[in-house]
N, C-alpha and C positions, 0 to 999 in steps of 0.2 A: 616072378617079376610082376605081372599083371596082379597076383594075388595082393601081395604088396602092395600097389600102385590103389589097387581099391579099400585097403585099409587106410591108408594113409589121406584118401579123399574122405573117406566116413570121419576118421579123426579129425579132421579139420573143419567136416560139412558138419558137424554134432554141434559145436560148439555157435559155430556163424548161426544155426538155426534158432539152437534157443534164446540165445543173444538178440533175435530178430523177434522174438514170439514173445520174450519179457518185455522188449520197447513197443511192442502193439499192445501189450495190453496196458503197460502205463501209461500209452499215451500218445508215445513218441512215433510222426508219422514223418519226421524229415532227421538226420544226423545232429540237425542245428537247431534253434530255435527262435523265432522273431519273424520280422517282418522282411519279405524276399524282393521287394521291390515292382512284385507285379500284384497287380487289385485282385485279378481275380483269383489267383491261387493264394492270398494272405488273406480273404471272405471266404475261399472252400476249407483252408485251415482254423480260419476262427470258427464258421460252423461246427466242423468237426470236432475240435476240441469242447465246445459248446453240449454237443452231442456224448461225447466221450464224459465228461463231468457229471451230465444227468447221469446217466446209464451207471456209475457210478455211488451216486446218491439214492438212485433207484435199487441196487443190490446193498446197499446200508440199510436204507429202509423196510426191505422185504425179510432180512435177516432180525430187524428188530422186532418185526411182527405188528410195523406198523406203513403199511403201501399206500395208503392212502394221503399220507404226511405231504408229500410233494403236487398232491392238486392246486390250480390254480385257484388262490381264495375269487369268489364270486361275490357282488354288491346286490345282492335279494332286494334292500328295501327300494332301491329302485324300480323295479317292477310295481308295488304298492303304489307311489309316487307318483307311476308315470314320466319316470327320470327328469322330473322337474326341476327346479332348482335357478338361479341365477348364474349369466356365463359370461364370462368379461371378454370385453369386446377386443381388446389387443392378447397378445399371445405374451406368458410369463416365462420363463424358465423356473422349472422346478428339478428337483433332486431327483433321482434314477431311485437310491434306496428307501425312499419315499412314495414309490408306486406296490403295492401288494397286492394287487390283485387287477381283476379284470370284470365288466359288469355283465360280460356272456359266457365267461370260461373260454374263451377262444376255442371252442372247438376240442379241446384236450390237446394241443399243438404245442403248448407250451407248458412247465412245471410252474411252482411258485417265485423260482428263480429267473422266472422267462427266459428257461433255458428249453430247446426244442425235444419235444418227446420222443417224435420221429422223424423221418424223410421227405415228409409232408412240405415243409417248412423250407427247404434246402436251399429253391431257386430265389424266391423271393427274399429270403434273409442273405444270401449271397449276396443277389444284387446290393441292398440296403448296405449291409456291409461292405461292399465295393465302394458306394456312393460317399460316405460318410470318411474312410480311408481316404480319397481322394478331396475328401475338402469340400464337397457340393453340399447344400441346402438343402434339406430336405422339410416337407411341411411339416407343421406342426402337430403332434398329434393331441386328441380328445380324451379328457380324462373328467372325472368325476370325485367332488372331493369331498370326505364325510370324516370327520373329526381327525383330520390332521394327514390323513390317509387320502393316498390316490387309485380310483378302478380305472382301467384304461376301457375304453369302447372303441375307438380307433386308435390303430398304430400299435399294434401286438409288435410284428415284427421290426417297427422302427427303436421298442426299447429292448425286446431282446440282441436286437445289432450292436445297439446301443452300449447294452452292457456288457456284451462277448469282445468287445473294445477295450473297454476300460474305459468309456464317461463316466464322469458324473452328476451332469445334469443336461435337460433336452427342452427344447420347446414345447410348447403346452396350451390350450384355452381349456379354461379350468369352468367346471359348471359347479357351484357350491350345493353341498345340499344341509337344507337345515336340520339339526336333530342334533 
């Protein structure tokens, strides 16, 4: 009877597991998908998935035999420059898919996707994604603009929240730089 009783728990517990082990690795960290109504577990979900997407992209790239694809592009001639350049005095809105890069690498915190690398990032893009969910202003961030292309120097994590949302465009003072 007991014998029984513990195969029949194996047979049933075999299947629940790996059913659980295929939705962790796709992805899947709730039964459902969308938005739960509370901020701050719909920010720990967006990061996550944010996180789950790199990691992702990171074992395509490492299979391709090319790891270093996913660095955050860096703006070099500014350093030359002295990140000179002309900055307009009121804040613009510009495009999300128009930002490529960053003028210090943030730190390696983020891919080229300003999708988060690590853990690093966790509390602070949380919050920001809390903030923005909920509808609040957030300042503008600082960007640098060289042939059509945007480098961020402040507000890493306000356009990777930004974009683990789904905007499409964010506030901005935009510095030009000639060339």
């Amino acid at each position: 009877m007991v014998s029984t009783l513990l195969i029949y728990l194996a047979v049933c517990a075999i299947p629940v597991a790996v059913f659980w082990l295929a939705g962790r690795l796709l992805g899947l960290s709730r039964p459902f998908s969308g938005p739960t109504g509370r901020a701050w577990l719909d920010a720990e979900d967006a990061f996550d998935q944010a996180r789950r997407t790199h990691q992702r992209h990171r074992v395509a790239a490492v299979l391709q035999g090319q790891p270093h694809r996913l660095d955050l592009p860096t703006l070099k001639e500014t350093a030359t420059l002295g990140l000179g350049g002309t900055r307009t005095a009121e804040e613009q809105e510009i495009l999300l898919r128009d930002i490529v890069g960053a003028t210090d690498g943030a730190d390696g915190k983020f891919d080229r996707d300003f999708l988060p690398t690590d853990e690093r990032s966790r509390w602070r893009f949380q919050a920001i994604a809390m903030a923005l969910g909920e509808g609040r202003e957030l300042p503008p961030i600082e960007v640098y603009r060289r042939h059509g292309h945007y480098y961020v120097s402040d507000g890493h994590h306000r356009v990777a929240a930004a974009r683990a949302l789904g905007e499409t465009s964010i506030a901005a003072y935009v510095t030009e730089i000639p060339g």
